[in-house]
C-alpha positions as CSV (number, residue, x, y, z in Angstrom):
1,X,69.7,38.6,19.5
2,X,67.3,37.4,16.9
3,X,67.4,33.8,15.4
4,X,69.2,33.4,12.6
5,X,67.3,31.3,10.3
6,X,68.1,28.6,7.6
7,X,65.2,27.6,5.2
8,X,66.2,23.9,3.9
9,X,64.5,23.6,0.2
10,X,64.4,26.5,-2.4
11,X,61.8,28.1,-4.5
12,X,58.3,27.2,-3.6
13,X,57.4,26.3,0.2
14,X,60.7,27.5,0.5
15,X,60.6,31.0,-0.6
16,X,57.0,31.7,0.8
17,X,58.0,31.1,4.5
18,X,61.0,33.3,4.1
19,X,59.0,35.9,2.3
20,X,56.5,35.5,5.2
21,X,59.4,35.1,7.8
22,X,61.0,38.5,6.8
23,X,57.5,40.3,6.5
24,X,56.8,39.5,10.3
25,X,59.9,40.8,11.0
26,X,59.1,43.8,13.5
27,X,61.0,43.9,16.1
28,X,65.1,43.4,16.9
29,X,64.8,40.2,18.4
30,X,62.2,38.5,15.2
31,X,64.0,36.0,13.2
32,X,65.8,36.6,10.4
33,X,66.3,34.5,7.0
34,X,70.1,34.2,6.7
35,X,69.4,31.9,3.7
36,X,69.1,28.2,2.0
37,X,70.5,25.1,2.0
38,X,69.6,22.9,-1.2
39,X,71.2,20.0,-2.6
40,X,70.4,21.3,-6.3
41,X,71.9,24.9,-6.5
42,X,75.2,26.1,-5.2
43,X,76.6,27.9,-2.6
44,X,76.6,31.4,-3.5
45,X,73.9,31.2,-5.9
46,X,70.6,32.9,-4.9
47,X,67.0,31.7,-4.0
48,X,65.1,34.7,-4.1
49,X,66.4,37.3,-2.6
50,X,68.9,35.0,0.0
51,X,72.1,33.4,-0.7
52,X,72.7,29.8,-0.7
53,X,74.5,28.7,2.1
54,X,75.5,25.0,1.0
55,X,74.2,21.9,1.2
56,X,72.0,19.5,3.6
57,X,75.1,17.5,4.0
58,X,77.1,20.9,5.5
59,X,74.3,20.8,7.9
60,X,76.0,20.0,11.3
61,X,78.4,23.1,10.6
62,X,75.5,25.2,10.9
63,X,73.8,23.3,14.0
64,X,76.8,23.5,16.2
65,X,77.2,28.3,14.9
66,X,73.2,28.1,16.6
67,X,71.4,29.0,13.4
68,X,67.6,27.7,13.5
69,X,66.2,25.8,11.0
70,X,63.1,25.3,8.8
71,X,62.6,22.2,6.3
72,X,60.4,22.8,3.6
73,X,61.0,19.9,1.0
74,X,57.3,18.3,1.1
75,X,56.4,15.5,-1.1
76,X,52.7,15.4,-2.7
77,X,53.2,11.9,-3.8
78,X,54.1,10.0,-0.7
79,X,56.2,11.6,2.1
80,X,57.9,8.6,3.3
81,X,61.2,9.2,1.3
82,X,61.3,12.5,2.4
83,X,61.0,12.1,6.4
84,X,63.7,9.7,6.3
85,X,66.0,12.3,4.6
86,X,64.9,15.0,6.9
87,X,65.4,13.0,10.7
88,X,69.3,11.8,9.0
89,X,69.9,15.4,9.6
90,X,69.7,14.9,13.4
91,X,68.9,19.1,14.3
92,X,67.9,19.1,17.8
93,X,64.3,20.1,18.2
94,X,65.5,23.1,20.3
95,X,66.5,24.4,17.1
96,X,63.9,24.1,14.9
97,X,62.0,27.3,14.2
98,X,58.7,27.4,15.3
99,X,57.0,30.0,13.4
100,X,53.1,31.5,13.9
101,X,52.7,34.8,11.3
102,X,50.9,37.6,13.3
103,X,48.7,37.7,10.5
104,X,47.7,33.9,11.5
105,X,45.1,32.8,14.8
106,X,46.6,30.3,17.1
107,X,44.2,29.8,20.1
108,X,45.6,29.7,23.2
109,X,44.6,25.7,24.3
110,X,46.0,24.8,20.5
111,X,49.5,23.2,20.4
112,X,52.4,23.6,18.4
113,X,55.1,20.9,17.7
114,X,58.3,22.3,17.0
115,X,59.7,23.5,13.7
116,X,55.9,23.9,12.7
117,X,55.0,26.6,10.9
118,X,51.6,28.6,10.7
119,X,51.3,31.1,8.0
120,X,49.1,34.5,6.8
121,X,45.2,33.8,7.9
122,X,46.0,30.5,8.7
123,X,43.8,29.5,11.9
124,X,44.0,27.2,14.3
125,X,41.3,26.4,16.8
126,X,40.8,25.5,20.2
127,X,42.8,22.4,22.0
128,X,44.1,21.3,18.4
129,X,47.7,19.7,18.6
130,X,50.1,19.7,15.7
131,X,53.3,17.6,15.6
132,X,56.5,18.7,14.6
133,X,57.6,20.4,11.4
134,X,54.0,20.7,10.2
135,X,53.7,23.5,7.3
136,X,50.0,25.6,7.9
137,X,50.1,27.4,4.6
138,X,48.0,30.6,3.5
139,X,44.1,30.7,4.9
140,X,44.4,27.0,5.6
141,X,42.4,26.2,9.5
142,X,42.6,23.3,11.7
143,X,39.6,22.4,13.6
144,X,39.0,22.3,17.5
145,X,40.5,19.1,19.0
146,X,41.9,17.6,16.4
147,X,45.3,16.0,16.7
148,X,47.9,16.0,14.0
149,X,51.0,14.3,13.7
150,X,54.6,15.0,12.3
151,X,55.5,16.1,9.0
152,X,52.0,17.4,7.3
153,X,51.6,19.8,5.0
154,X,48.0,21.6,4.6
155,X,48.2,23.7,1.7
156,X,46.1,26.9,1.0
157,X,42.7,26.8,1.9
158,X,42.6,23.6,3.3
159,X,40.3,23.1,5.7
160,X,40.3,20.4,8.7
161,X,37.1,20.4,10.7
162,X,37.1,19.4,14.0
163,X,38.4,16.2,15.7
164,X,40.0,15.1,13.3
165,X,43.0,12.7,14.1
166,X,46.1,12.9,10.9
167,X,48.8,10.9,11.3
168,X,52.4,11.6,10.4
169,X,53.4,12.3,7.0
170,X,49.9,13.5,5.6
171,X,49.4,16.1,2.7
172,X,46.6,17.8,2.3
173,X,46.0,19.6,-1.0
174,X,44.6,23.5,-2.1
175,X,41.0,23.9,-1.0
176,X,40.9,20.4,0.1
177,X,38.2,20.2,2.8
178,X,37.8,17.5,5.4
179,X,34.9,16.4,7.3
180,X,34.6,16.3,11.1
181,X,36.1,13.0,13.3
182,X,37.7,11.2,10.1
183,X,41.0,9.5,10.7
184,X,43.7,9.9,8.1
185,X,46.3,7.6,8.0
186,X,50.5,7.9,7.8
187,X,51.5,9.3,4.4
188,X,48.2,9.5,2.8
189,X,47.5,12.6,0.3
190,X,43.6,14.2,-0.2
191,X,44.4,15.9,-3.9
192,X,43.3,19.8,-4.1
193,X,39.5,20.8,-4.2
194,X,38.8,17.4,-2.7
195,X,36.3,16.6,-0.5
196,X,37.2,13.9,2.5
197,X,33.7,12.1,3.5
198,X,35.5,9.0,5.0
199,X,38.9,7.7,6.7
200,X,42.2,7.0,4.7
201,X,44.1,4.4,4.9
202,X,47.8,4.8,5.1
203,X,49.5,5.6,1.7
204,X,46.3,6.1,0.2
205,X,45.4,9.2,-2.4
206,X,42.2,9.9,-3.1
207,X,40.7,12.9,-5.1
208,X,37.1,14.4,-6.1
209,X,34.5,15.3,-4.3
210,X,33.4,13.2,-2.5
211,X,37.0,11.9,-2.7
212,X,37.5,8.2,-4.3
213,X,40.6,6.1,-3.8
214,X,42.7,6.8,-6.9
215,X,45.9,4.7,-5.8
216,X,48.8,4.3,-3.6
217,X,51.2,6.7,-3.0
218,X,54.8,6.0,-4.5
């Protein structure tokens, strides 16, 4: 039986992974997108080409019928907020979706938390560890032995080099680029094309290359 699976956000993050979800779909027992939940649109309505099922406060309904789940609401600006939101929906780890495209490279010493997904091209290298519910989008790559925490985001073309330690709650933007054995700290945010030549402090967003502190995040 494949995995039903339940994509919690809408168009965007949301969309991709299920486009990407049904495209690696190749055998019977491949996951499946049943649909969305999203606090914005309702049930019945369509995300794409996949109903809406209800809301994130309908939630436990679908825990306890065994669907999986993805989560896909990432903030830019500060993910804080968000993570709180997200761990008030208690899903047991067991059924968070764990998701590597076949398009992507996973090496076999790299680690992946659960609910983390690793999309198209994506690579990640040797004895790197991602947390859970970590979001690897499109030609993004994760250097050897670096260590990433819960809740990041690396958008497309991103690139982590290698021992690099990121701490929970960290979004890295499009094309983004960070140097080898930096630390980045809880719920800081590297804006897109940036170029990372230090550590951030937590909260922190910085942008430009080489990327300056612009402010906190929200």
């Amino acid at each position: 039986m494949p995995k039903r699976v339940i994509i919690i956000g809408g168009i965007g993050n949301g969309t991709v992974i299920a486009d990407a979800i049904t495209h690696a779909h190749r055998h019977d027992d491949d996951p499946i997108v049943a649909g969305f939940l999203n606090d914005r649109q309702q049930e019945g309505d369509t995300i794409g080409s996949w109903p809406v099922l209800g809301t994130t406060g309908e939630i436990a309904a679908f825990i306890d019928e065994g669907y999986h789940f993805v989560y896909t609401i990432y903030r830019i600006d500060g993910q804080k907020g968000r993570i709180a939101l997200f761990d008030k929906l208690n899903i047991p780890d067991e059924q968070l979706l764990t998701f590597v495209h076949p398009m992507a490279y996973v090496a076999p010493s790299a680690r992946l938390g659960s609910g983390t997904v690793v999309m198209p091209n994506a690579s990640i290298s040797s004895e790197a560890v991602l947390g859970k519910c970590c979001l690897v989008m499109v030609n993004a790559s994760i250097g050897h032995d670096s260590v990433v925490g819960d809740y990041c985001h690396f958008a497309a073309q991103s690139c982590i080099s290698s021992r690099v330690v990121i701490d929970d709650g960290v979004h890295i933007g499009l094309n983004a680029t960070v140097r080898e054995g930096l630390h980045l700290k809880k719920y800081s945010t590297l804006g897109m094309g940036s170029v990372l030549l230090s550590d951030m402090d937590t909260m922190d967003i910085r942008v430009g290359n080489p990327a300056r502190f612009l402010r906190k995040a929200r």
